[in-house]
VONUDO-643825 format. One line per field, with one value per atom (N, C-alpha, C, CB): atom name; x, y, z; residue number from 1; residue in three letters. Coordinates in nm, 3 decimals, always signed. Glycine has a CB too. Example, Ala and Ser with C-alpha at 12.3 -4.5 7.8 and 13.67 -1.06 7.14 Angstrom:
% residues 2
atome = c(N/CA/C/CB/N/CA/C/CB)
xx = c(+1.319/+1.230/+1.320/+1.131/+1.285/+1.367/+1.290/+1.408)
yy = c(-0.569/-0.450/-0.330/-0.447/-0.225/-0.106/+0.003/-0.060)
zz = c(+0.780/+0.780/+0.780/+0.905/+0.708/+0.714/+0.787/+0.572)
num = c(1/1/1/1/2/2/2/2)
residu = c(ALA/ALA/ALA/ALA/SER/SER/SER/SER)
END
This chain:
% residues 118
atome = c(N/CA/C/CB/N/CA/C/CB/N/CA/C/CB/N/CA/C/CB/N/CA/C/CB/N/CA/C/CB/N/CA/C/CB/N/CA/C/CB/N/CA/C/CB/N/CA/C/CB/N/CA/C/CB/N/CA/C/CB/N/CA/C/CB/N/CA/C/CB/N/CA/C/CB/N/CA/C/CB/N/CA/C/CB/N/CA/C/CB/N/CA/C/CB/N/CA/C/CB/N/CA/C/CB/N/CA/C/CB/N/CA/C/CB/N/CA/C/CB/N/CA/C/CB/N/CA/C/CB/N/CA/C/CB/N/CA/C/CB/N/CA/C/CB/N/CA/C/CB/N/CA/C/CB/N/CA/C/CB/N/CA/C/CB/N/CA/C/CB/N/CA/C/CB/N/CA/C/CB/N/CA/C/CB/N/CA/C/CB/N/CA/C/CB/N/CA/C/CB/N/CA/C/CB/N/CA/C/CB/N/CA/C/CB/N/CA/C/CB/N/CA/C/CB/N/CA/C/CB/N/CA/C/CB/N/CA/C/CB/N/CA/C/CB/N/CA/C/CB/N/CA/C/CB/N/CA/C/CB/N/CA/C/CB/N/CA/C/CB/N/CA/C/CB/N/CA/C/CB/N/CA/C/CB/N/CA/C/CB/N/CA/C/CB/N/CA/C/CB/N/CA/C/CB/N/CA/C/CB/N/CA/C/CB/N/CA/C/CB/N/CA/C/CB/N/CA/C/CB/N/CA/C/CB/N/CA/C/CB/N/CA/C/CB/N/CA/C/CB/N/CA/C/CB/N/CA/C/CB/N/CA/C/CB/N/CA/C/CB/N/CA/C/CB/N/CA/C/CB/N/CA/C/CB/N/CA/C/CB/N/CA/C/CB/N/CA/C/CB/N/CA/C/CB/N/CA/C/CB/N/CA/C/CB/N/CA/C/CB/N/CA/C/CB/N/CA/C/CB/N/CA/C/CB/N/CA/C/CB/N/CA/C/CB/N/CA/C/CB/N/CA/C/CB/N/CA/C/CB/N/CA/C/CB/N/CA/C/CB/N/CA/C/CB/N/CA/C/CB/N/CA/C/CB/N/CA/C/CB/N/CA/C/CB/N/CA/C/CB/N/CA/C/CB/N/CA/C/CB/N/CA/C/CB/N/CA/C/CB/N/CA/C/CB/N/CA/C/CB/N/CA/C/CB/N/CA/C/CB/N/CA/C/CB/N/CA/C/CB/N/CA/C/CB/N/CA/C/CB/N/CA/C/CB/N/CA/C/CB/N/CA/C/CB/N/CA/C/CB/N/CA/C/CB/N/CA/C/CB)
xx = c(+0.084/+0.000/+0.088/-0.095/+0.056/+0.130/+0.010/+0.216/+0.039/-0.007/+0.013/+0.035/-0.074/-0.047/-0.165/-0.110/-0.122/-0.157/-0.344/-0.075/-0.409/-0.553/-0.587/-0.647/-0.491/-0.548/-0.483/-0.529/-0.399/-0.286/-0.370/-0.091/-0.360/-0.364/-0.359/-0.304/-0.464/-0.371/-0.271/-0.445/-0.274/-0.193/-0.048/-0.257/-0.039/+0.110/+0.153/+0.136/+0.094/+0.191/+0.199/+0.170/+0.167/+0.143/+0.336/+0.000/+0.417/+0.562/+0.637/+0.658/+0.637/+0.645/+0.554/+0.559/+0.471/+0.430/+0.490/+0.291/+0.508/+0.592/+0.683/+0.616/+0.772/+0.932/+0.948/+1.000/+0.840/+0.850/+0.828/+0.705/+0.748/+0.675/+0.780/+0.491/+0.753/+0.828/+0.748/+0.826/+0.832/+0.733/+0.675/+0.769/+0.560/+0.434/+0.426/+0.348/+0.293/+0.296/+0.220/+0.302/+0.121/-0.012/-0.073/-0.084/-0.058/-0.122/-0.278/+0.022/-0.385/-0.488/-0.566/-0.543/-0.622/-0.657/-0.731/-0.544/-0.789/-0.920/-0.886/-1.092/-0.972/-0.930/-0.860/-1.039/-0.873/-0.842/-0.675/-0.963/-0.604/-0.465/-0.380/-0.472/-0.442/-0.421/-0.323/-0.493/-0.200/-0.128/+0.042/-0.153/+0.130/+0.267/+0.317/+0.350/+0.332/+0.402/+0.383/+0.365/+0.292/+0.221/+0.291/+0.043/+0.222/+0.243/+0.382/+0.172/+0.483/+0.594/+0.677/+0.658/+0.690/+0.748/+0.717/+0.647/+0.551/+0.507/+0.601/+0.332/+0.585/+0.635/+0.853/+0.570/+0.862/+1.034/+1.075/+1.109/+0.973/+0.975/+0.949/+0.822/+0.901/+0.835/+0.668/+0.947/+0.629/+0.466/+0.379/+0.403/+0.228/+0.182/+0.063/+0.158/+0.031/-0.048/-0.187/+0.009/-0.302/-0.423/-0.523/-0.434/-0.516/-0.574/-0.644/-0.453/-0.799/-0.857/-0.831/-0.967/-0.795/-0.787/-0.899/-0.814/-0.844/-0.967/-1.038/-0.887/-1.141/-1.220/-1.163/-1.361/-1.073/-1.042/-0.912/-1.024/-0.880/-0.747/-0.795/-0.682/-0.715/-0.725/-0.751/-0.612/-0.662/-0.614/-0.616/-0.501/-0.726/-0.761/-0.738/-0.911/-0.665/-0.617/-0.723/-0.563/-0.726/-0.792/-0.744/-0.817/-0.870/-0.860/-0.913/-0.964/-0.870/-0.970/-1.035/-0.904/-1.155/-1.262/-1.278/-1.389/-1.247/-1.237/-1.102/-1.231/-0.970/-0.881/-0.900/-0.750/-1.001/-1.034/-1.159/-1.054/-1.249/-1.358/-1.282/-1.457/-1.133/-1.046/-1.041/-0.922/-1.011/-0.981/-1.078/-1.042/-1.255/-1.346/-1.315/-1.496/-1.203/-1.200/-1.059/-1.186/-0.986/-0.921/-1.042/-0.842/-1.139/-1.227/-1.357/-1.237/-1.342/-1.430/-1.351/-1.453/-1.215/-1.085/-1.141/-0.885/-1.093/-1.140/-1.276/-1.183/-1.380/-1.466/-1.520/-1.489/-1.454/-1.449/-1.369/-1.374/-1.192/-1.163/-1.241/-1.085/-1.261/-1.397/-1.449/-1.550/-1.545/-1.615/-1.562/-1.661/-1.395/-1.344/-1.376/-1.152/-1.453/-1.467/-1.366/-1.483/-1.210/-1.127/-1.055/-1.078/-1.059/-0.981/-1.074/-0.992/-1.195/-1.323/-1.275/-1.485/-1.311/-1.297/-1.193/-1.304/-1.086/-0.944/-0.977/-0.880/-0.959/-0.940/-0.760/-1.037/-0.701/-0.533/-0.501/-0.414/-0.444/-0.370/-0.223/-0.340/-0.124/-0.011/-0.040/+0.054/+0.023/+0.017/+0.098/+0.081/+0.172/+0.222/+0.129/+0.379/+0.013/-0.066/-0.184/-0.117/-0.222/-0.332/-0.259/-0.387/-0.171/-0.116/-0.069/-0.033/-0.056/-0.097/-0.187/-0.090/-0.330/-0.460/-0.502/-0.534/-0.441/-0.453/-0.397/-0.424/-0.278/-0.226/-0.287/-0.102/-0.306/-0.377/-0.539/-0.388/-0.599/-0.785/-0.734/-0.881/-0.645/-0.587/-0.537/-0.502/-0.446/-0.417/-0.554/-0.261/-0.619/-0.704/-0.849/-0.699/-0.908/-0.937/-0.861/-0.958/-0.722/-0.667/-0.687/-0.519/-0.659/-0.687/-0.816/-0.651/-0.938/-1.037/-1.069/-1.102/-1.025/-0.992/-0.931/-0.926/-0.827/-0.733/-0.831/-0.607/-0.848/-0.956/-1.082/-0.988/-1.098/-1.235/-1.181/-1.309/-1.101/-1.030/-0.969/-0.901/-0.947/-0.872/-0.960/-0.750)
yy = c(-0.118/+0.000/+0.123/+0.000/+0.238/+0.325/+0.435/+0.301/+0.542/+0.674/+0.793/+0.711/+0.871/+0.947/+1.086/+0.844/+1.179/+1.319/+1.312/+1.417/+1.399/+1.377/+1.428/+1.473/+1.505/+1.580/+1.526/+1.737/+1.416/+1.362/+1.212/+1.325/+1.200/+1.093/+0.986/+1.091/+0.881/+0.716/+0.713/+0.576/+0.711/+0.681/+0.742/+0.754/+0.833/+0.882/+0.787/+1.045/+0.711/+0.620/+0.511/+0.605/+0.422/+0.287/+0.281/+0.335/+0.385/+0.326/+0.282/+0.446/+0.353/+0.375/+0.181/+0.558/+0.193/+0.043/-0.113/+0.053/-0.059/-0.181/-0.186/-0.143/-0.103/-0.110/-0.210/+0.074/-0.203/-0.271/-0.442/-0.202/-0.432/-0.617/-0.640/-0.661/-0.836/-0.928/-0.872/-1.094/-0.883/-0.893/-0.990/-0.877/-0.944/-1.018/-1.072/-0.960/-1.150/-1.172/-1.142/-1.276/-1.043/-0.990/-0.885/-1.069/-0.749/-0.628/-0.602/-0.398/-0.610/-0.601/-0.465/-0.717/-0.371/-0.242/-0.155/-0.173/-0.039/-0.038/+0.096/+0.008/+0.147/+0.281/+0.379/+0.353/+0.414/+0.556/+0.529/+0.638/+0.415/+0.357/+0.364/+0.228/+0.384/+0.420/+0.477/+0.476/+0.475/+0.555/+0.511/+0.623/+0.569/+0.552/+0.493/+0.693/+0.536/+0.599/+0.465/+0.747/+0.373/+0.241/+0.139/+0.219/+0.132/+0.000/+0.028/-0.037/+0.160/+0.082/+0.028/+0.136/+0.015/-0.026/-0.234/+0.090/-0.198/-0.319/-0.405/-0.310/-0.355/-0.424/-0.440/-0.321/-0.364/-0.371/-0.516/-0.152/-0.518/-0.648/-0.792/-0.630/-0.787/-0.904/-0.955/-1.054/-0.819/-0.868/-0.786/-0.814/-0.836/-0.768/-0.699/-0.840/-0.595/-0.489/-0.518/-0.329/-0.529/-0.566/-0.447/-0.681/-0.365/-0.235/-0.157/-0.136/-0.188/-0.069/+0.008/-0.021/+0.065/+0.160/+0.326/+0.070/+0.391/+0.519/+0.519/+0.700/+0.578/+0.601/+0.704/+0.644/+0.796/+0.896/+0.841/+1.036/+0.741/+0.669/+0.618/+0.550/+0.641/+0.571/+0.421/+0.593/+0.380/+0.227/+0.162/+0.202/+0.087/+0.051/-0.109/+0.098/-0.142/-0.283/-0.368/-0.280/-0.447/-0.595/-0.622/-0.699/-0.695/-0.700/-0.845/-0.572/-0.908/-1.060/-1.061/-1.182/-1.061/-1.038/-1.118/-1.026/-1.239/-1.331/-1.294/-1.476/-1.233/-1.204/-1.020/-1.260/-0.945/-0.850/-0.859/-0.753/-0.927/-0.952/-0.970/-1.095/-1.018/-1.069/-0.964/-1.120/-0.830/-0.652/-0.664/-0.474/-0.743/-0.706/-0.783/-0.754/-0.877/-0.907/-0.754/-1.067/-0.664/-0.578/-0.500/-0.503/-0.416/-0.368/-0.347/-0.382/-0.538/-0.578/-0.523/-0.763/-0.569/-0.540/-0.396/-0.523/-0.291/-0.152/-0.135/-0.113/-0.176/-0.184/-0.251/-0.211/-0.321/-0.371/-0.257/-0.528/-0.243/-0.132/-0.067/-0.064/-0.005/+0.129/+0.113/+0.113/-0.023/-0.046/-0.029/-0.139/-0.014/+0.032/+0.215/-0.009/+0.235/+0.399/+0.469/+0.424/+0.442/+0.483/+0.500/+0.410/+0.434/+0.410/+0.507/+0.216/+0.491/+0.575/+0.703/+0.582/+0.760/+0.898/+0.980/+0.901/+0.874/+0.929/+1.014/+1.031/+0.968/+1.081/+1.123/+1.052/+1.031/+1.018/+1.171/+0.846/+1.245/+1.366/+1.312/+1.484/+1.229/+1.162/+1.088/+1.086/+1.098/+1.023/+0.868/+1.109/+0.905/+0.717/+0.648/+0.691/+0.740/+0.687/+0.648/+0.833/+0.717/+0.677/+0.557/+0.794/+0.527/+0.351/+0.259/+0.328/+0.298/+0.189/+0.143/+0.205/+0.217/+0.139/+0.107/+0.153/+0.122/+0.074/-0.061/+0.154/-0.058/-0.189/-0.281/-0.175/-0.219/-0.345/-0.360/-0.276/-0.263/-0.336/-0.447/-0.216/-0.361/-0.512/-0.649/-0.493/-0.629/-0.777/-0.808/-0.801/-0.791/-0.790/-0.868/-0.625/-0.812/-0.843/-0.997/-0.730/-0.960/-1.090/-1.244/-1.056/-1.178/-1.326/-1.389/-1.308/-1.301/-1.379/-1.388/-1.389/-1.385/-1.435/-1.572/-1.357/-1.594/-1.678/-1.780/-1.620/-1.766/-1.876/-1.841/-1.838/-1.858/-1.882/-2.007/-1.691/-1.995/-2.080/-2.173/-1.992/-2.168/-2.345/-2.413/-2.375)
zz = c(+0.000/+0.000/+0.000/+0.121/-0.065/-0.091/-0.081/-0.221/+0.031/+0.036/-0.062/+0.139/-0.117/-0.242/-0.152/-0.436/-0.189/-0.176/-0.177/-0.323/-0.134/-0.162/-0.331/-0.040/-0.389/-0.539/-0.630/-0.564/-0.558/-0.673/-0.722/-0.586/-0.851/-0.918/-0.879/-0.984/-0.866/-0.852/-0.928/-0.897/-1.036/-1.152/-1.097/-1.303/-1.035/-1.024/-0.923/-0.977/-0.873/-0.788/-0.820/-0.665/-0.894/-0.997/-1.036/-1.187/-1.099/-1.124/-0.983/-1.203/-0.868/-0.750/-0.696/-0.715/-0.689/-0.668/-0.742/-0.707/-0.812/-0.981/-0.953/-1.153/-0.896/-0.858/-0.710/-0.824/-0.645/-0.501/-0.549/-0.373/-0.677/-0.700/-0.783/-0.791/-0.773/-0.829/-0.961/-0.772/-1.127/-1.235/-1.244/-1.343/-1.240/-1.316/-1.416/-1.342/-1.437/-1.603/-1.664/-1.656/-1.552/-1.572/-1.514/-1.552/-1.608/-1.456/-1.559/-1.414/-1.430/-1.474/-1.428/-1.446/-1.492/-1.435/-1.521/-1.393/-1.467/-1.572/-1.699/-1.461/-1.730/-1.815/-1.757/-1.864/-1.629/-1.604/-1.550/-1.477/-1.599/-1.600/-1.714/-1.573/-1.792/-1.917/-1.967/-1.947/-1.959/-1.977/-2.023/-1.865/-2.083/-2.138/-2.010/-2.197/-1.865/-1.790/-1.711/-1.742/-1.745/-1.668/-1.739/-1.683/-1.896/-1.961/-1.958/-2.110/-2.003/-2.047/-1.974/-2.113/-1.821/-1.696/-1.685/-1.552/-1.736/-1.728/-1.864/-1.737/-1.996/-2.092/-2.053/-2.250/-1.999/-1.993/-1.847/-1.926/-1.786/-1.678/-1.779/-1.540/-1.883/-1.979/-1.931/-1.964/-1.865/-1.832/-1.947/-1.647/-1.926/-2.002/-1.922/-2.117/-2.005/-1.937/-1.999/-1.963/-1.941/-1.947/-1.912/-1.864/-2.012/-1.940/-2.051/-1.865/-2.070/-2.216/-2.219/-2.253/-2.306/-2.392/-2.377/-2.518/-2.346/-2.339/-2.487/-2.308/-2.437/-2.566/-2.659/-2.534/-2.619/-2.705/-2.779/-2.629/-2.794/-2.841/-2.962/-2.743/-3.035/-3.178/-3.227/-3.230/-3.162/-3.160/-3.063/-3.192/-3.043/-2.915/-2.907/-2.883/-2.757/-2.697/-2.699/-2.550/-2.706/-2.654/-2.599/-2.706/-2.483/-2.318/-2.292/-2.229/-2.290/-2.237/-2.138/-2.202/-2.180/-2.046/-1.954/-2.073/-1.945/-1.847/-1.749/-1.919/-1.780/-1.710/-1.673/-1.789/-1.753/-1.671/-1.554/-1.760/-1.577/-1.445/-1.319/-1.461/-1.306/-1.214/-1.141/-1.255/-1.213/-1.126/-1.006/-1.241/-1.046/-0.951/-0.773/-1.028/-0.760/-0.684/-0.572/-0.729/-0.672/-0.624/-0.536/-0.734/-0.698/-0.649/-0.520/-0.717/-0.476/-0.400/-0.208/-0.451/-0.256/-0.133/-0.084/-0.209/-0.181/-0.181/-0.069/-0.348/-0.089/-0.065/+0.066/-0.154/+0.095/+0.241/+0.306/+0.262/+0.268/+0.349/+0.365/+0.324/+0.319/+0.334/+0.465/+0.218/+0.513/+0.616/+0.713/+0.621/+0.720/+0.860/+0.877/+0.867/+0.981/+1.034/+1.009/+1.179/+1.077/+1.099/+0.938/+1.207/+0.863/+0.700/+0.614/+0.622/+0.645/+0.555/+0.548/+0.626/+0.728/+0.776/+0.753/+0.893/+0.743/+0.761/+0.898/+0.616/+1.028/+1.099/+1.140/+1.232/+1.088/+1.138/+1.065/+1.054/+1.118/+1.059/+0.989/+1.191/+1.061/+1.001/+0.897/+1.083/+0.793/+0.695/+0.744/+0.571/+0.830/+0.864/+0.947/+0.961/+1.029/+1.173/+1.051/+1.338/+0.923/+0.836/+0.777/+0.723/+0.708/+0.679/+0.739/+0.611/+0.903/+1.012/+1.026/+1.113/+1.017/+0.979/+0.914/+0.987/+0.751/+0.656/+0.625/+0.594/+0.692/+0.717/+0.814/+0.752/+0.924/+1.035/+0.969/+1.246/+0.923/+0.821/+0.755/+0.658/+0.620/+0.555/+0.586/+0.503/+0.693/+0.729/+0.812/+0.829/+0.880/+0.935/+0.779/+1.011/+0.692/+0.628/+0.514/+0.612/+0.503/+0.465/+0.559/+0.457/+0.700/+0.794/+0.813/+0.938/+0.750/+0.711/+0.647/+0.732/+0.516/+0.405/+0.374/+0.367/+0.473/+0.499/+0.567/+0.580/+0.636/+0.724/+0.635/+0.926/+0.587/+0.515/+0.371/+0.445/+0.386/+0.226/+0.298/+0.106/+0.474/+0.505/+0.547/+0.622)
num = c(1/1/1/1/2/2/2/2/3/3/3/3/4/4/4/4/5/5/5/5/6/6/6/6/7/7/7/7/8/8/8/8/9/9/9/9/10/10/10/10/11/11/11/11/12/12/12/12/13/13/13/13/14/14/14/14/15/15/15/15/16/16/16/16/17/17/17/17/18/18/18/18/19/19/19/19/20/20/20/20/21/21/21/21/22/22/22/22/23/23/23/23/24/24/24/24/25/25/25/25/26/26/26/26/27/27/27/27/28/28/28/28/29/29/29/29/30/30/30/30/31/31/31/31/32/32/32/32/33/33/33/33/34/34/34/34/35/35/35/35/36/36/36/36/37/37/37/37/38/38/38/38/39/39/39/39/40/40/40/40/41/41/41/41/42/42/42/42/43/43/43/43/44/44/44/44/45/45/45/45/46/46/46/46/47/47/47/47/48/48/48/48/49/49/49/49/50/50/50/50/51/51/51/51/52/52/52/52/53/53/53/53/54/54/54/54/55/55/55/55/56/56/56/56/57/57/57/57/58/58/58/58/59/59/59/59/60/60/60/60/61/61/61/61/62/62/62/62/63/63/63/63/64/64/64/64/65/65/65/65/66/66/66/66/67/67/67/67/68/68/68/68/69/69/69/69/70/70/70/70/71/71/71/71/72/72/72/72/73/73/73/73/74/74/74/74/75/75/75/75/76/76/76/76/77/77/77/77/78/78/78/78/79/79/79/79/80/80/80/80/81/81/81/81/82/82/82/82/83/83/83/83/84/84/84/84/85/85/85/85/86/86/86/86/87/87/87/87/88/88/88/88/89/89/89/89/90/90/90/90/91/91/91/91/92/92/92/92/93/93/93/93/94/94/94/94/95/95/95/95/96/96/96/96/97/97/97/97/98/98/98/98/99/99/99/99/100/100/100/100/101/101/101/101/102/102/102/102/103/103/103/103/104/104/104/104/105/105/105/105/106/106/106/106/107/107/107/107/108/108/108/108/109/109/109/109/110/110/110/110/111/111/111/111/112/112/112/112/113/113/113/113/114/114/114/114/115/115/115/115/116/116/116/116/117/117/117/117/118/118/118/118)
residu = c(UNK/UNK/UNK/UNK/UNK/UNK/UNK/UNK/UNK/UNK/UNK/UNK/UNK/UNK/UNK/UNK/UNK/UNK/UNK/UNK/UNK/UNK/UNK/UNK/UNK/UNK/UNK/UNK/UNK/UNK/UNK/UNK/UNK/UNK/UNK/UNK/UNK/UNK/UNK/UNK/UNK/UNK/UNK/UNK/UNK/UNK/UNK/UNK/UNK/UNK/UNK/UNK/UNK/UNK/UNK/UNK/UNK/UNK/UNK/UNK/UNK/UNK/UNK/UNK/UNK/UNK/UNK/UNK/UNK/UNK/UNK/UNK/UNK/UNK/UNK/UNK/UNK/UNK/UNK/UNK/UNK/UNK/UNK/UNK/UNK/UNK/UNK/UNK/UNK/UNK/UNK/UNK/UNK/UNK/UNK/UNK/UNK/UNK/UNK/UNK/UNK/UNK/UNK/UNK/UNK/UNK/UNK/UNK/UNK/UNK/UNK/UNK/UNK/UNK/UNK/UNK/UNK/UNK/UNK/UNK/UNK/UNK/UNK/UNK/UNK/UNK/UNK/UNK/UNK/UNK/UNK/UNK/UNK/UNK/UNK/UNK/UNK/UNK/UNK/UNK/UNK/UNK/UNK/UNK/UNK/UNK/UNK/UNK/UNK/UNK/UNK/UNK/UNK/UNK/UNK/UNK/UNK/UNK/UNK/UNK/UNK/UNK/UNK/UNK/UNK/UNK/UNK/UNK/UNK/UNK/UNK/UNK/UNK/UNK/UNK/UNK/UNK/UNK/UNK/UNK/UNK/UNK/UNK/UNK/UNK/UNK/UNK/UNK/UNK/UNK/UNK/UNK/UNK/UNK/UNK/UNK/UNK/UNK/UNK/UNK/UNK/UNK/UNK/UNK/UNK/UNK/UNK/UNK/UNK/UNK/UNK/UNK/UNK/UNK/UNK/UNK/UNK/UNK/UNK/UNK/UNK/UNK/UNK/UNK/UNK/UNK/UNK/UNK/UNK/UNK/UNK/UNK/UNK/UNK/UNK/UNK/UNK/UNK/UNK/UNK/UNK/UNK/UNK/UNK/UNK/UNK/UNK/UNK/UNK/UNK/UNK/UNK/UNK/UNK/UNK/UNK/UNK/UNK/UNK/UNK/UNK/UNK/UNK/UNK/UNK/UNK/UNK/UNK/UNK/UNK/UNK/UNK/UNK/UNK/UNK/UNK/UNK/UNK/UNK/UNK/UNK/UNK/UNK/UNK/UNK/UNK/UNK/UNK/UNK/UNK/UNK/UNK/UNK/UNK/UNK/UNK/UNK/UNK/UNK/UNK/UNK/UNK/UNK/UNK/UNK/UNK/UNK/UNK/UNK/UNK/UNK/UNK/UNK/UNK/UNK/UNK/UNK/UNK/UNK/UNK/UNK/UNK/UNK/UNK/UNK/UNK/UNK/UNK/UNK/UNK/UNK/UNK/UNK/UNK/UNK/UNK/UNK/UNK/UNK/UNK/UNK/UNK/UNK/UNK/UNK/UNK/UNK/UNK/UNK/UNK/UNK/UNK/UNK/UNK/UNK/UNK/UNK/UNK/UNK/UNK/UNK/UNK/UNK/UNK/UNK/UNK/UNK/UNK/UNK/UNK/UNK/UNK/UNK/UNK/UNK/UNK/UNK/UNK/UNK/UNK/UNK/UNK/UNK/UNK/UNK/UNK/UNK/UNK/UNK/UNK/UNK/UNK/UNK/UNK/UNK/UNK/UNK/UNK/UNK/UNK/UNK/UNK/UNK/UNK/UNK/UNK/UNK/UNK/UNK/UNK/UNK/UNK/UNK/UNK/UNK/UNK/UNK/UNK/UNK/UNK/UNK/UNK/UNK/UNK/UNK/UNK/UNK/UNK/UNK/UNK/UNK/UNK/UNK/UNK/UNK/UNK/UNK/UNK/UNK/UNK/UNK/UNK/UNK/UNK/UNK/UNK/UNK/UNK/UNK/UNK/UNK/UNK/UNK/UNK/UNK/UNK/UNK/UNK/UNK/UNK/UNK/UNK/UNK/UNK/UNK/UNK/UNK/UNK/UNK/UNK/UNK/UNK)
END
């Protein structure tokens, strides 16, 4: 997890995230990812980038829809965080005291996750 500014872009922290992971062989993510600054990090590891194409683009990717429906299980993550008060509200003023609870929801959400699959 990586903290980014409230006016700043997801997208500006996506090279910043790629540098921390093993390459992939598969980054899956939706339109508003779209961008030079994404795929070409992804293509120089030997993965491939799975990500439509904006509508205002000429030449548009094909996406295998069975390996994009996969994003909805990111999307679903998102969405549970949320349900923590404390992660929603943001009441932490520190940006390190706000990804301590971002970290303890998450693992917190992973360990029942984890026990639900043994």
């Amino acid at each position: 997890l990586l903290i980014t500014a409230g006016q700043a872009s997801d997208k500006t922290a996506v090279p910043d995230l790629l540098v921390g992971l093993p390459a992939a062989g598969a980054l899956v993510a939706d339109r508003g990812y779209d961008s030079r600054a994404i795929l070409d990090p992804v293509a120089k590891t030997g993965g491939q980038a799975h990500i439509p194409t904006q509508s205002r683009v000429r030449v548009q990717r094909s996406v295998e829809p069975a390996l994009y429906r996969r994003r909805n299980l990111v999307e679903r993550f998102f969405c549970k965080l949320k349900h923590f008060r404390r992660v929603a509200t943001r009441f932490d003023k520190l940006a390190r005291n706000f990804l301590a609870a971002l970290l303890i929801a998450s693992t917190r959400l992973w360990l029942r996750a984890y026990e639900s699959t043994t």
